[in-house]
C-alpha positions in Angstrom: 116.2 63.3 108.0 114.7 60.2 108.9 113.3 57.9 105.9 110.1 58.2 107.7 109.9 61.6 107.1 109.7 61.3 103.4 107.1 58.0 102.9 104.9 59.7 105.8 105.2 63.2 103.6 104.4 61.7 100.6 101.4 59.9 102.3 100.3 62.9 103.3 99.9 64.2 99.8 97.4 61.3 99.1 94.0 62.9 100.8 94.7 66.2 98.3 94.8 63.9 95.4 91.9 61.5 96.9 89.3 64.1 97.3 90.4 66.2 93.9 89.6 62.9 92.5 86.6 62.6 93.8 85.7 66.1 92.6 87.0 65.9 89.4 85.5 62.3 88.7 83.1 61.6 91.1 79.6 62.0 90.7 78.3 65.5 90.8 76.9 65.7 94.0 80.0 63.9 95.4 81.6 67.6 94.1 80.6 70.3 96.8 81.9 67.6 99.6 85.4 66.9 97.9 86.0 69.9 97.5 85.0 70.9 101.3 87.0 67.4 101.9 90.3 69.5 100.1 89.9 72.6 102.1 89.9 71.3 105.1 92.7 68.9 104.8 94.7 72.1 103.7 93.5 73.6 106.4 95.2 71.0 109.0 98.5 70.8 106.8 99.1 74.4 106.4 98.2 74.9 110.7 100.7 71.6 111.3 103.3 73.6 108.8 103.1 76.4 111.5 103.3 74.3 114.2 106.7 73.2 112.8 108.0 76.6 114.4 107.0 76.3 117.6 108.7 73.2 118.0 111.8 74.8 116.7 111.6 77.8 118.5 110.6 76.3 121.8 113.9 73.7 121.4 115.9 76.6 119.9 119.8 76.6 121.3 120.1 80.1 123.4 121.8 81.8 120.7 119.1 81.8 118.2 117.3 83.4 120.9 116.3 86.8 118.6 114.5 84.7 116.1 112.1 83.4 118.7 109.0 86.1 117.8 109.2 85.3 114.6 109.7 81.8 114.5 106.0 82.0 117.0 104.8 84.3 114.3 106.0 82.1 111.5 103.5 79.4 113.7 100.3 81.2 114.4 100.0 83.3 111.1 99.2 80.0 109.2 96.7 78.1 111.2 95.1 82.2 110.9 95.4 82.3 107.1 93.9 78.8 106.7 90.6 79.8 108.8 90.4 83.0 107.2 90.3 80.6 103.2 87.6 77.8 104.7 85.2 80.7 105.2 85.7 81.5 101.9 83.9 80.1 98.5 86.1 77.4 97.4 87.3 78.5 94.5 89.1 81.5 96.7 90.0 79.9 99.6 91.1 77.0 98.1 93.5 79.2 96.4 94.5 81.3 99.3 95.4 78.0 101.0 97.8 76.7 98.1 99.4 80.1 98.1 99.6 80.3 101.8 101.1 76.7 101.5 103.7 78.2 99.0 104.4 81.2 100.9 105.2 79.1 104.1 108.0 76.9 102.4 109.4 80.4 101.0 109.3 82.3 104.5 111.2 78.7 105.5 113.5 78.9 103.0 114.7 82.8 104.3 114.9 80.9 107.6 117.2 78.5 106.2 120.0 80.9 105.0 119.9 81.6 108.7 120.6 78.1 109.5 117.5 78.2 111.3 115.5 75.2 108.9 117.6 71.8 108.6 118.6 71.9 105.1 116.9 68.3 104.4 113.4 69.3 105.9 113.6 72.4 103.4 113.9 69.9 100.9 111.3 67.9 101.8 109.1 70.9 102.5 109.4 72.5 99.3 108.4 69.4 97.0 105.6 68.4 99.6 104.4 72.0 99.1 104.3 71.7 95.6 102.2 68.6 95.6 99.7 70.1 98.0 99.5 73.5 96.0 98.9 71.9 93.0 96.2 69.6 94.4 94.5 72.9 96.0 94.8 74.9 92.9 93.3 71.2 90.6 90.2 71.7 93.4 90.5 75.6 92.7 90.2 74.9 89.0 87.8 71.8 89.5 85.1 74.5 91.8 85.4 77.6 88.6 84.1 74.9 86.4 87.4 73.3 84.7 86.8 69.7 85.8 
């Protein structure tokens, strides 16, 4: 795994954190746009986590060949899910997008007994995930009132 792959990751946990800020401390009207700010950015990350699959389906040797539906599956169903939570009140959909987050890493780390996820990306994924669920349940929290 490249070193690029983890400071580029961990960068990419700074626009959850950035805009819970800003909903959590910000001004109040700054609120409703943060949080729209958070959903969307999960929005792109978890439809760029199932684009992950295409890209390992598509370069996938010939006898992995069986897991190719799935792996596609694996890549539409989450760019799905995360239009499905930004029509959805924030306090919902933010939530459905840190558990769709969550459920993605886990659905990668069945794929990974298979040999099917590079160990190290699994890794990576799983404490990226964290970050980004946890900044998405914060704006969850921050939207019910707890901020």
């Amino acid at each position: 795994m490249p070193s690029s792959a983890r400071w580029l990751g961990a960068a990419g946990l700074l626009p959850f954190y950035l805009t819970l800020l800003a909903a959590w401390a910000g001004p109040a009207e700054w609120r409703g746009i943060a949080l729209f700010a958070l959903a969307t950015y999960g929005m792109v990350i978890l439809s760029f986590l199932g684009a992950v699959h295409w890209g390992l389906a598509l370069r996938a040797p010939e006898a992995e060949a069986r897991y190719a539906a799935p792996r596609l599956g694996l890549g539409v169903l989450p760019a799905l899910i995360a239009w499905a939570a930004l029509m959805l009140p924030p306090v919902p959909g933010l939530s459905m997008l840190a558990l769709a987050i969550l459920a993605t890493a886990a659905a990668e780390t069945l794929a990974a007994r298979r040999g099917l996820v590079p160990p190290e990306y699994l890794r990576l994924r799983w404490a990226l995930s964290l970050g980004a669920a946890l900044a998405l349940l914060g704006g969850a929290a921050t939207a019910a009132g707890g901020g």
